[in-house]
N, C-alpha and C positions, 0 to 999 in steps of 0.2 A: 504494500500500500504506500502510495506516495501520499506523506502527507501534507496539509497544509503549513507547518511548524513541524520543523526535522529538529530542532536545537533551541533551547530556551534564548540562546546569545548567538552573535556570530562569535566563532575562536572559544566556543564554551567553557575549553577544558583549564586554555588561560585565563579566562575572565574568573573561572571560581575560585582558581587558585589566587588572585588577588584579590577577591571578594571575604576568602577563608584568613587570607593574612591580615585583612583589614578588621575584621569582626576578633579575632584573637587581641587584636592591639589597641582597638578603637575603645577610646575613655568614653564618646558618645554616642549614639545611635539616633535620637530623635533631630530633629531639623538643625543644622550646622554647616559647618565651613567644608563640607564635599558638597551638599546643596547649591551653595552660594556659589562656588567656584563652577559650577555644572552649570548655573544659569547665568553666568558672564560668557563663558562657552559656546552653551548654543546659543544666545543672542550674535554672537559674534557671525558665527555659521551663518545665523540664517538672514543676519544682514541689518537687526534692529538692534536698537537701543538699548531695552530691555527684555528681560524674561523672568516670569515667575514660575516658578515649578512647584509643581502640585503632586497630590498622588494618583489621580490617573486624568484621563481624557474627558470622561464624563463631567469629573471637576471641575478640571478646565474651563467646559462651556457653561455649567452652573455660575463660577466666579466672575466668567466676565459678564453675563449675563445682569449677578447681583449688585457688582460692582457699577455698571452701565445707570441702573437705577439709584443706587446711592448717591452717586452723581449728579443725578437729576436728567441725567442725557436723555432716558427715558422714560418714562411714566407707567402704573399700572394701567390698563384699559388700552395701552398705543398696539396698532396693527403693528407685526412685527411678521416678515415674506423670509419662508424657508426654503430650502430646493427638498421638494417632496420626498425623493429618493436619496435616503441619508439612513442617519444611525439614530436612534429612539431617544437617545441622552444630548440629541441635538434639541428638540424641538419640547421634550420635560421641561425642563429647566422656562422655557417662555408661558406652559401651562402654568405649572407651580406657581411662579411669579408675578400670573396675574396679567399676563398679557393676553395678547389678542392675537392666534396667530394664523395666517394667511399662507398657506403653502402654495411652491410654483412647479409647472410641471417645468420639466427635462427636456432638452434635444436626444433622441434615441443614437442619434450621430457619435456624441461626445459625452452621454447619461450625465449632465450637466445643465443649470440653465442657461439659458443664453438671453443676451440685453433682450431681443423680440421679445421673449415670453415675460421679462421684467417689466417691457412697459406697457403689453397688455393688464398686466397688474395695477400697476400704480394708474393708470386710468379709473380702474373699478374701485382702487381702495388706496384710503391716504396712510398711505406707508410710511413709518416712519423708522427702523431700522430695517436691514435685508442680511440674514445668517444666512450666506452660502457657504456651501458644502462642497470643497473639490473633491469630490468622488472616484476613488483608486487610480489616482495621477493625474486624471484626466481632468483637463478643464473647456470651455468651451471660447467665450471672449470678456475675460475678467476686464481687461481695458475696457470696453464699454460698458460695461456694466457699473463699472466705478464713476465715469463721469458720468452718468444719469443720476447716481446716487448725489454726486457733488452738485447738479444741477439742480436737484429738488430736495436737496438739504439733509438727505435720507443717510445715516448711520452706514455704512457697512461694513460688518466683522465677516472672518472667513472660518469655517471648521476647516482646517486642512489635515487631521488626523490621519486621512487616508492618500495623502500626496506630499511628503514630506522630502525635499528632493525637485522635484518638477519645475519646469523652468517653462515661463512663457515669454514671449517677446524682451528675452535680457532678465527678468523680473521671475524671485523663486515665486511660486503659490504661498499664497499666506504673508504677501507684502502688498497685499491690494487695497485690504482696510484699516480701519482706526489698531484693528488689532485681529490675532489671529488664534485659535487651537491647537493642541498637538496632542497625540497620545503614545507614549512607549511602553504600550501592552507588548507581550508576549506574541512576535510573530507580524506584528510591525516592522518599519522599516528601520526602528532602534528602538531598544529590548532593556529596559531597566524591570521584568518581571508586571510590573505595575507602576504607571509614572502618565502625568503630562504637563502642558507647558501654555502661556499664554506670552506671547508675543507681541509686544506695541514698541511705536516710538513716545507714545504719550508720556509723559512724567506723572501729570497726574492721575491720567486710568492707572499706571504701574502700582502709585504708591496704595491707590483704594484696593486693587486685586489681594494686597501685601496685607492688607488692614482686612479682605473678605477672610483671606486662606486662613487665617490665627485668629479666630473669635468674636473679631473687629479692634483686634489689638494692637498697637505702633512695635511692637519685640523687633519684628523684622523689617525696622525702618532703620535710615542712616541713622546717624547724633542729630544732624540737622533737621532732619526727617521730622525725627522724633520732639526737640526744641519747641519747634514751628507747630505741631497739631497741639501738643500740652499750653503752650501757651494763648491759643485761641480755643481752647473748652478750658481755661483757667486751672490746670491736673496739677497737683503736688508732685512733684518729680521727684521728692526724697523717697516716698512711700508707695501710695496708690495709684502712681502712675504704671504701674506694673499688672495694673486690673483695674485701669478704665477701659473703657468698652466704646470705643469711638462710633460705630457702627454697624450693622447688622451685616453678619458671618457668621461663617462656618465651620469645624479645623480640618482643612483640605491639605493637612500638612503633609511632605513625605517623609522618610526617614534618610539615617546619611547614607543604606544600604542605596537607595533608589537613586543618589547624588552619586555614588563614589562608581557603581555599574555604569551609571549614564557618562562619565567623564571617561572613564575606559574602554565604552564604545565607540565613544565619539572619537576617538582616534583612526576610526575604520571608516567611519561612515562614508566616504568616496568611496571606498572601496564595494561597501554594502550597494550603496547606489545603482552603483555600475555596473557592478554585476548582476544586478537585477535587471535592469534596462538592457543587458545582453540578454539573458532567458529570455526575455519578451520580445525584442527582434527576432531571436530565431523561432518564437513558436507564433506569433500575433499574424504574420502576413500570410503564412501556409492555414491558417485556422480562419481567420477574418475571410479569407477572399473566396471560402466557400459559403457562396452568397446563397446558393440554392437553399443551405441549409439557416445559414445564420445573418439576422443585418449586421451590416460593415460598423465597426467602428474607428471615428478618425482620432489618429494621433498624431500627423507629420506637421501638424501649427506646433506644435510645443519643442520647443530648442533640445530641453532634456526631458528623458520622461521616466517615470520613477514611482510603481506602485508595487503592494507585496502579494495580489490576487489580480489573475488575469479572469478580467470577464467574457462571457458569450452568449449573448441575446439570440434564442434561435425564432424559426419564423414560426414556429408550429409549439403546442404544447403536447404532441405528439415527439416532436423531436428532442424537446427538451427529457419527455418519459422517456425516448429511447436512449438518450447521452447516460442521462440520470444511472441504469440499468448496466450499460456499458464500463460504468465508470466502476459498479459495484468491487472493493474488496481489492484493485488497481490504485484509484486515482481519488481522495479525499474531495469533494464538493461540498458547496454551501449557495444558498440564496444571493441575490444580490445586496450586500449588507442589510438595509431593512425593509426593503421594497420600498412601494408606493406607500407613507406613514395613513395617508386616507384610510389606507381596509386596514390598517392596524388596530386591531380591540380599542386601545387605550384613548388613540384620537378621536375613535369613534363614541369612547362612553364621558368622555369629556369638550368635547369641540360640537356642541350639537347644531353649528350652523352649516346651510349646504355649499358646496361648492360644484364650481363644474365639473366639467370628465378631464382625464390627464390620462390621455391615449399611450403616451410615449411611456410614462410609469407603470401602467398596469399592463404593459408589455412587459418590462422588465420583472414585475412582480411576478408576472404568470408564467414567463415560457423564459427568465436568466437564471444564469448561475454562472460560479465561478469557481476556481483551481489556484490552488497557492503559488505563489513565485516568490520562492525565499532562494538569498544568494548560495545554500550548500544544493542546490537544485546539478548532478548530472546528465552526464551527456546519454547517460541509458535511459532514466525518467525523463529528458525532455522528448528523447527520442517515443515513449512508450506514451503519452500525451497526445502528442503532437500524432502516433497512429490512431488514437484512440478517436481524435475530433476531426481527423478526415479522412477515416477510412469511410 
Protein backbone atom coordinates (compact mmCIF):
# COMPACT_ATOMS: atom_id res chain seq x y z
CA UNK A 1 0.00 0.00 0.00
CA UNK A 2 1.24 3.36 -0.94
CA UNK A 3 0.47 5.54 1.56
CA UNK A 4 -0.51 8.81 1.96
CA UNK A 5 2.38 9.77 4.80
CA UNK A 6 5.24 7.15 4.49
CA UNK A 7 7.36 9.19 7.56
CA UNK A 8 6.13 11.27 10.40
CA UNK A 9 9.25 13.84 9.08
CA UNK A 10 11.22 14.11 6.10
CA UNK A 11 15.04 12.57 7.34
CA UNK A 12 12.82 11.00 10.21
CA UNK A 13 15.56 8.99 11.64
CA UNK A 14 17.79 12.30 12.10
CA UNK A 15 15.09 14.57 13.16
CA UNK A 16 14.27 12.13 16.24
CA UNK A 17 17.46 11.74 17.09
CA UNK A 18 17.65 15.59 17.64
CA UNK A 19 14.38 15.69 18.87
CA UNK A 20 15.57 12.69 21.73
CA UNK A 21 18.68 14.94 22.59
CA UNK A 22 16.62 17.99 22.87
CA UNK A 23 13.94 16.42 25.36
CA UNK A 24 16.92 14.75 27.54
CA UNK A 25 18.50 18.37 27.95
CA UNK A 26 15.62 20.66 27.45
CA UNK A 27 15.06 22.66 31.09
CA UNK A 28 11.69 23.63 29.20
CA UNK A 29 9.12 22.28 27.16
CA UNK A 30 6.13 24.69 27.20
CA UNK A 31 6.40 27.84 24.68
CA UNK A 32 10.06 29.37 24.55
CA UNK A 33 13.18 30.22 22.64
CA UNK A 34 12.81 27.20 19.95
CA UNK A 35 9.38 28.62 19.26
CA UNK A 36 10.55 32.00 18.92
CA UNK A 37 13.56 31.24 16.90
CA UNK A 38 11.12 28.93 14.47
CA UNK A 39 8.81 31.98 13.91
CA UNK A 40 11.68 34.47 12.80
CA UNK A 41 12.47 31.43 10.42
CA UNK A 42 9.75 30.96 8.69
CA UNK A 43 8.70 34.50 8.56
CA UNK A 44 11.98 34.82 6.86
CA UNK A 45 11.10 31.94 4.37
CA UNK A 46 8.00 32.95 3.56
CA UNK A 47 8.90 36.59 2.99
CA UNK A 48 6.82 38.47 5.84
CA UNK A 49 7.48 40.22 8.71
CA UNK A 50 6.00 38.38 11.01
CA UNK A 51 4.85 34.98 12.25
CA UNK A 52 3.15 33.59 15.07
CA UNK A 53 3.13 29.90 15.72
CA UNK A 54 0.59 28.14 17.08
CA UNK A 55 -0.38 24.44 17.77
CA UNK A 56 -1.97 23.43 14.63
CA UNK A 57 -3.68 24.82 11.47
CA UNK A 58 -7.09 24.96 12.78
CA UNK A 59 -5.61 27.40 15.23
CA UNK A 60 -4.33 29.40 13.13
CA UNK A 61 -7.59 30.34 11.29
CA UNK A 62 -9.41 30.53 14.74
CA UNK A 63 -6.70 33.22 15.95
CA UNK A 64 -6.70 35.26 13.07
CA UNK A 65 -10.10 35.06 12.78
CA UNK A 66 -10.56 36.23 16.68
CA UNK A 67 -7.97 38.57 16.51
CA UNK A 68 -9.49 40.33 13.19
CA UNK A 69 -12.57 41.01 15.51
CA UNK A 70 -10.79 42.33 18.44
CA UNK A 71 -9.44 44.71 16.28
CA UNK A 72 -12.48 45.89 15.23
CA UNK A 73 -11.53 45.15 11.53
CA UNK A 74 -14.45 43.16 11.60
CA UNK A 75 -17.62 42.81 13.32
CA UNK A 76 -20.12 40.05 14.43
CA UNK A 77 -23.13 39.93 11.96
CA UNK A 78 -20.40 41.08 8.78
CA UNK A 79 -20.60 38.78 5.59
CA UNK A 80 -17.53 37.03 5.52
CA UNK A 81 -16.96 34.83 1.35
CA UNK A 82 -15.10 31.60 1.78
CA UNK A 83 -13.92 29.28 -1.36
CA UNK A 84 -16.44 26.60 -0.72
CA UNK A 85 -14.06 23.78 -1.40
CA UNK A 86 -11.71 23.93 1.78
CA UNK A 87 -11.00 22.23 5.09
CA UNK A 88 -14.09 22.45 7.83
CA UNK A 89 -11.75 24.44 10.40
CA UNK A 90 -11.69 27.03 7.79
CA UNK A 91 -15.16 28.33 7.72
CA UNK A 92 -15.85 27.06 12.01
CA UNK A 93 -14.20 29.42 13.20
CA UNK A 94 -16.59 32.47 11.05
CA UNK A 95 -19.76 30.37 12.59
CA UNK A 96 -18.42 30.28 16.01
CA UNK A 97 -17.69 33.86 15.95
CA UNK A 98 -20.63 35.09 14.90
CA UNK A 99 -20.27 35.98 11.40
CA UNK A 100 -22.05 35.66 8.52
CA UNK A 101 -20.78 33.51 6.09
CA UNK A 102 -21.01 33.40 2.31
CA UNK A 103 -19.27 30.77 0.42
CA UNK A 104 -17.85 30.84 -3.36
CA UNK A 105 -17.80 28.22 -5.76
CA UNK A 106 -14.55 27.10 -7.54
CA UNK A 107 -13.14 27.13 -11.18
CA UNK A 108 -13.12 23.07 -11.77
CA UNK A 109 -9.86 24.20 -13.92
CA UNK A 110 -7.65 25.27 -10.95
CA UNK A 111 -10.59 23.84 -7.70
CA UNK A 112 -9.95 27.59 -6.67
CA UNK A 113 -11.85 30.67 -6.85
CA UNK A 114 -11.38 32.99 -9.20
CA UNK A 115 -11.96 37.17 -9.29
CA UNK A 116 -15.21 36.09 -11.90
CA UNK A 117 -16.82 34.20 -9.30
CA UNK A 118 -15.66 36.97 -6.45
CA UNK A 119 -17.45 39.50 -8.17
CA UNK A 120 -20.48 37.62 -8.84
CA UNK A 121 -20.49 37.64 -5.02
CA UNK A 122 -19.98 40.92 -3.99
CA UNK A 123 -22.74 42.03 -6.26
CA UNK A 124 -25.37 39.86 -4.24
CA UNK A 125 -23.79 40.42 -0.87
CA UNK A 126 -21.78 43.26 0.99
CA UNK A 127 -18.66 41.43 1.66
CA UNK A 128 -16.76 42.53 3.84
CA UNK A 129 -13.74 40.07 4.41
CA UNK A 130 -12.85 37.13 1.61
CA UNK A 131 -10.99 33.68 3.44
CA UNK A 132 -9.43 32.16 0.51
CA UNK A 133 -8.37 28.95 0.59
CA UNK A 134 -5.34 27.88 -1.81
CA UNK A 135 -6.34 24.46 -2.36
CA UNK A 136 -3.37 21.64 -2.71
CA UNK A 137 -0.94 24.23 -4.46
CA UNK A 138 -3.08 25.39 -6.80
CA UNK A 139 -4.38 28.62 -7.20
CA UNK A 140 -6.38 30.37 -9.76
CA UNK A 141 -5.71 34.56 -10.06
CA UNK A 142 -4.91 35.66 -6.43
CA UNK A 143 -3.77 39.20 -8.23
CA UNK A 144 -7.03 39.88 -9.19
CA UNK A 145 -8.64 38.90 -6.70
CA UNK A 146 -6.75 41.17 -4.38
CA UNK A 147 -7.30 44.25 -6.17
CA UNK A 148 -11.18 43.87 -6.01
CA UNK A 149 -10.80 43.20 -2.59
CA UNK A 150 -8.41 46.71 -2.29
CA UNK A 151 -11.13 48.21 -4.57
CA UNK A 152 -14.00 47.79 -2.32
CA UNK A 153 -12.38 47.93 0.83
CA UNK A 154 -12.81 44.11 1.45
CA UNK A 155 -10.35 42.23 4.02
CA UNK A 156 -8.55 39.60 2.49
CA UNK A 157 -6.70 36.78 4.44
CA UNK A 158 -5.59 33.49 2.77
CA UNK A 159 -5.64 29.72 4.31
CA UNK A 160 -2.69 28.48 2.59
CA UNK A 161 -2.37 25.26 4.67
CA UNK A 162 -2.52 23.23 1.76
CA UNK A 163 0.13 25.22 -0.63
CA UNK A 164 2.95 26.14 1.37
CA UNK A 165 5.79 26.59 -1.36
CA UNK A 166 3.62 27.66 -4.58
CA UNK A 167 4.74 30.47 -6.27
CA UNK A 168 2.57 32.76 -8.43
CA UNK A 169 3.40 35.54 -10.71
CA UNK A 170 7.01 36.15 -8.53
CA UNK A 171 4.79 36.01 -5.22
CA UNK A 172 4.67 32.70 -2.66
CA UNK A 173 0.69 31.85 -2.00
CA UNK A 174 -0.03 33.21 1.31
CA UNK A 175 1.58 36.94 0.40
CA UNK A 176 -1.65 38.10 -1.02
CA UNK A 177 -3.40 39.29 2.15
CA UNK A 178 -3.48 41.22 5.26
CA UNK A 179 -2.38 37.81 6.54
CA UNK A 180 -2.16 34.20 5.91
CA UNK A 181 -2.50 30.30 7.55
CA UNK A 182 -0.22 27.56 7.75
CA UNK A 183 -0.46 24.03 9.05
CA UNK A 184 2.54 21.43 9.87
CA UNK A 185 0.24 18.50 10.60
CA UNK A 186 1.67 15.38 9.94
CA UNK A 187 2.05 14.71 6.19
CA UNK A 188 2.11 18.34 5.01
CA UNK A 189 4.41 19.83 3.34
CA UNK A 190 6.44 20.53 6.82
CA UNK A 191 5.81 18.02 9.67
CA UNK A 192 6.39 19.46 13.36
CA UNK A 193 3.72 16.39 14.39
CA UNK A 194 1.15 19.10 15.17
CA UNK A 195 1.87 22.86 14.49
CA UNK A 196 0.66 26.05 12.47
CA UNK A 197 1.54 29.54 11.77
CA UNK A 198 -0.04 32.92 10.90
CA UNK A 199 1.78 35.08 8.77
CA UNK A 200 1.36 39.00 8.26
CA UNK A 201 3.33 42.01 7.64
CA UNK A 202 0.94 43.89 10.19
CA UNK A 203 2.46 44.86 13.56
CA UNK A 204 -0.57 45.39 14.94
CA UNK A 205 -2.63 42.16 13.72
CA UNK A 206 0.88 40.28 14.89
CA UNK A 207 0.92 41.72 18.29
CA UNK A 208 -3.27 40.89 18.90
CA UNK A 209 -2.74 37.05 17.39
CA UNK A 210 0.31 37.10 20.35
CA UNK A 211 -2.38 38.48 22.89
CA UNK A 212 -5.31 35.75 21.16
CA UNK A 213 -2.73 32.47 21.30
CA UNK A 214 -1.95 33.03 25.41
CA UNK A 215 -5.32 33.85 27.00
CA UNK A 216 -5.27 37.46 25.98
CA UNK A 217 -2.03 37.95 27.74
CA UNK A 218 1.01 40.41 26.71
CA UNK A 219 3.87 37.06 28.04
CA UNK A 220 4.79 36.85 24.43
CA UNK A 221 5.12 40.53 23.79
CA UNK A 222 8.59 42.47 23.25
CA UNK A 223 9.55 44.85 26.67
CA UNK A 224 8.15 47.52 24.58
CA UNK A 225 5.24 45.54 23.42
CA UNK A 226 4.42 44.88 26.62
CA UNK A 227 5.35 48.85 28.22
CA UNK A 228 2.82 50.32 25.74
CA UNK A 229 -0.41 47.90 26.36
CA UNK A 230 0.04 48.11 30.53
CA UNK A 231 0.39 51.41 30.29
CA UNK A 232 -2.88 52.20 28.21
CA UNK A 233 -5.21 49.70 30.58
CA UNK A 234 -3.22 51.41 33.53
CA UNK A 235 -1.71 47.32 34.72
CA UNK A 236 0.67 47.40 37.69
CA UNK A 237 3.73 45.92 36.01
CA UNK A 238 5.25 44.91 39.54
CA UNK A 239 2.47 42.26 40.04
CA UNK A 240 -0.74 41.79 38.05
CA UNK A 241 0.48 42.46 35.03
CA UNK A 242 1.21 38.91 34.67
CA UNK A 243 -2.71 38.09 34.73
CA UNK A 244 -4.22 40.86 33.05
CA UNK A 245 -6.39 39.64 30.40
CA UNK A 246 -6.13 42.32 27.63
CA UNK A 247 -8.41 40.57 25.46
CA UNK A 248 -10.56 37.74 24.44
CA UNK A 249 -8.34 34.39 23.79
CA UNK A 250 -7.51 31.21 23.76
CA UNK A 251 -4.06 29.16 24.63
CA UNK A 252 -3.25 28.07 21.14
CA UNK A 253 0.02 27.78 22.58
CA UNK A 254 2.60 25.08 21.13
CA UNK A 255 5.22 23.46 22.95
CA UNK A 256 9.31 23.87 22.37
CA UNK A 257 8.97 20.12 20.96
CA UNK A 258 6.78 21.75 17.93
CA UNK A 259 9.46 24.96 17.71
CA UNK A 260 12.71 22.83 17.97
CA UNK A 261 11.02 19.96 14.85
CA UNK A 262 9.99 23.00 12.96
CA UNK A 263 13.56 24.73 12.83
CA UNK A 264 15.14 21.37 11.89
CA UNK A 265 12.83 20.81 9.06
CA UNK A 266 13.15 23.96 7.83
CA UNK A 267 16.52 23.23 7.00
CA UNK A 268 15.11 20.93 4.19
CA UNK A 269 12.35 22.57 3.10
CA UNK A 270 13.79 23.38 -0.65
CA UNK A 271 14.58 20.38 -0.68
CA UNK A 272 10.97 18.99 0.59
CA UNK A 273 9.46 21.22 -2.06
CA UNK A 274 11.19 20.06 -4.90
CA UNK A 275 10.91 17.09 -4.68
CA UNK A 276 7.43 17.01 -4.41
CA UNK A 277 6.82 19.23 -7.59
CA UNK A 278 9.17 16.58 -9.29
CA UNK A 279 6.53 13.59 -8.25
CA UNK A 280 3.99 15.76 -9.71
CA UNK A 281 5.53 16.56 -13.06
CA UNK A 282 6.17 13.02 -13.66
CA UNK A 283 2.66 11.77 -12.79
CA UNK A 284 0.01 15.01 -13.33
CA UNK A 285 0.44 15.32 -17.28
CA UNK A 286 0.33 11.26 -18.05
CA UNK A 287 -2.98 11.37 -15.41
CA UNK A 288 -4.57 14.92 -16.24
CA UNK A 289 -4.57 14.41 -20.06
CA UNK A 290 -6.73 11.48 -19.82
CA UNK A 291 -9.41 13.67 -20.54
CA UNK A 292 -11.84 10.99 -21.47
CA UNK A 293 -11.76 9.89 -18.05
CA UNK A 294 -10.86 12.98 -15.86
CA UNK A 295 -11.29 17.06 -16.21
CA UNK A 296 -7.86 18.63 -16.98
CA UNK A 297 -6.52 20.43 -14.22
CA UNK A 298 -4.33 23.66 -14.93
CA UNK A 299 -1.08 24.39 -13.21
CA UNK A 300 1.42 25.92 -15.87
CA UNK A 301 0.37 29.85 -14.57
CA UNK A 302 2.13 29.04 -11.28
CA UNK A 303 6.01 29.63 -11.57
CA UNK A 304 6.52 26.85 -8.63
CA UNK A 305 4.19 24.48 -7.63
CA UNK A 306 4.00 22.80 -4.40
CA UNK A 307 1.36 20.47 -2.82
CA UNK A 308 1.49 17.03 -0.72
CA UNK A 309 -1.90 15.26 -2.40
CA UNK A 310 -2.32 15.05 -6.02
CA UNK A 311 -5.92 15.55 -7.00
CA UNK A 312 -8.25 13.84 -10.00
CA UNK A 313 -11.68 15.03 -10.77
CA UNK A 314 -13.05 12.25 -12.87
CA UNK A 315 -16.15 12.99 -15.39
CA UNK A 316 -18.21 10.18 -14.04
CA UNK A 317 -19.06 8.93 -10.51
CA UNK A 318 -18.89 5.66 -12.13
CA UNK A 319 -15.23 6.38 -12.76
CA UNK A 320 -14.58 7.64 -9.61
CA UNK A 321 -16.20 3.84 -8.05
CA UNK A 322 -14.02 2.35 -10.51
CA UNK A 323 -10.43 4.33 -9.49
CA UNK A 324 -11.89 4.01 -5.83
CA UNK A 325 -11.83 -0.09 -6.39
CA UNK A 326 -8.63 -0.18 -8.39
CA UNK A 327 -6.90 1.71 -5.90
CA UNK A 328 -8.04 -0.88 -3.06
CA UNK A 329 -5.09 -2.23 -0.76
CA UNK A 330 -2.40 -0.54 -3.76
CA UNK A 331 -2.67 3.04 -3.45
CA UNK A 332 -4.02 5.18 -0.13
CA UNK A 333 -7.09 7.65 -1.38
CA UNK A 334 -9.09 10.30 0.35
CA UNK A 335 -11.85 12.86 -0.68
CA UNK A 336 -11.04 16.19 -1.92
CA UNK A 337 -10.11 17.67 1.42
CA UNK A 338 -13.74 18.75 2.60
CA UNK A 339 -15.68 18.93 -0.52
CA UNK A 340 -18.26 21.26 -1.24
CA UNK A 341 -18.78 22.70 2.84
CA UNK A 342 -22.69 23.31 1.43
CA UNK A 343 -23.69 19.34 1.81
CA UNK A 344 -21.51 19.38 4.92
CA UNK A 345 -23.93 18.40 8.04
CA UNK A 346 -22.46 21.01 10.02
CA UNK A 347 -23.16 24.07 7.40
CA UNK A 348 -26.20 22.68 6.85
CA UNK A 349 -27.46 22.41 10.64
CA UNK A 350 -26.07 25.94 11.38
CA UNK A 351 -26.19 28.29 8.12
CA UNK A 352 -29.94 27.99 7.50
CA UNK A 353 -29.86 30.55 4.68
CA UNK A 354 -30.01 29.25 0.80
CA UNK A 355 -27.76 29.70 -1.50
CA UNK A 356 -27.32 28.99 -5.14
CA UNK A 357 -25.81 25.74 -6.97
CA UNK A 358 -21.84 25.48 -7.08
CA UNK A 359 -21.64 23.00 -10.17
CA UNK A 360 -17.98 23.02 -10.17
CA UNK A 361 -17.81 22.00 -6.06
CA UNK A 362 -20.24 19.22 -6.18
CA UNK A 363 -18.26 17.91 -8.89
CA UNK A 364 -15.42 17.74 -6.80
CA UNK A 365 -17.53 16.57 -3.91
CA UNK A 366 -19.09 13.61 -5.86
CA UNK A 367 -16.96 12.16 -8.57
CA UNK A 368 -12.79 13.78 -6.66
CA UNK A 369 -10.30 12.30 -4.87
CA UNK A 370 -6.83 12.34 -4.33
CA UNK A 371 -3.30 10.38 -3.63
CA UNK A 372 -0.46 11.42 -1.47
CA UNK A 373 2.73 13.12 -2.86
CA UNK A 374 5.06 13.07 -0.18
CA UNK A 375 8.86 13.62 -1.05
CA UNK A 376 10.08 9.79 0.01
CA UNK A 377 7.43 8.84 -2.98
CA UNK A 378 9.80 6.07 -5.47
CA UNK A 379 10.25 5.56 -8.62
CA UNK A 380 8.32 1.90 -8.36
CA UNK A 381 5.19 3.75 -6.59
CA UNK A 382 5.10 6.57 -8.92
CA UNK A 383 5.56 4.01 -11.52
CA UNK A 384 2.48 1.60 -9.81
CA UNK A 385 0.11 5.03 -9.79
CA UNK A 386 0.79 6.49 -12.60
CA UNK A 387 -0.52 2.53 -14.11
CA UNK A 388 -3.16 2.55 -11.80
CA UNK A 389 -4.97 6.09 -13.21
CA UNK A 390 -4.21 5.38 -16.89
CA UNK A 391 -4.56 2.12 -17.56
Amino acid sequence: MIKLIKATFYKEALTKKKLIKFINSAKQLSFGLECQKFEKNFARYQGRRHCVLVNSGSSANLALIQSLLNLGKIKKGDQVAFSVVTWPTGVFPLIQLGLNPIPVDIELSTLNISSQKFKKIIKKHKIKMLFMTNLLGFCHDPDKIKKICDENSIILTEDNCESLGSIYKGKKLGNFGLASTFSFYVGHHLSTIEGGAICTDDEELSIMLRIVRAHGWDRNLDFIQQKEIRKKFKVDSTFYSRYAFYDLGFNLRPTEIVGLIGNFQLRYINEIIHKRQDNFMKMAPLIYTQVEKFYPIKYDHLDFFSNFAVPVICRSQKIRDQLVNKCEGKVEIRPIVGGNMVEQPFFQKYVKKSFSEFPAANIIHNQGLYFGNNPDLNRKEIKTIIDIFTS
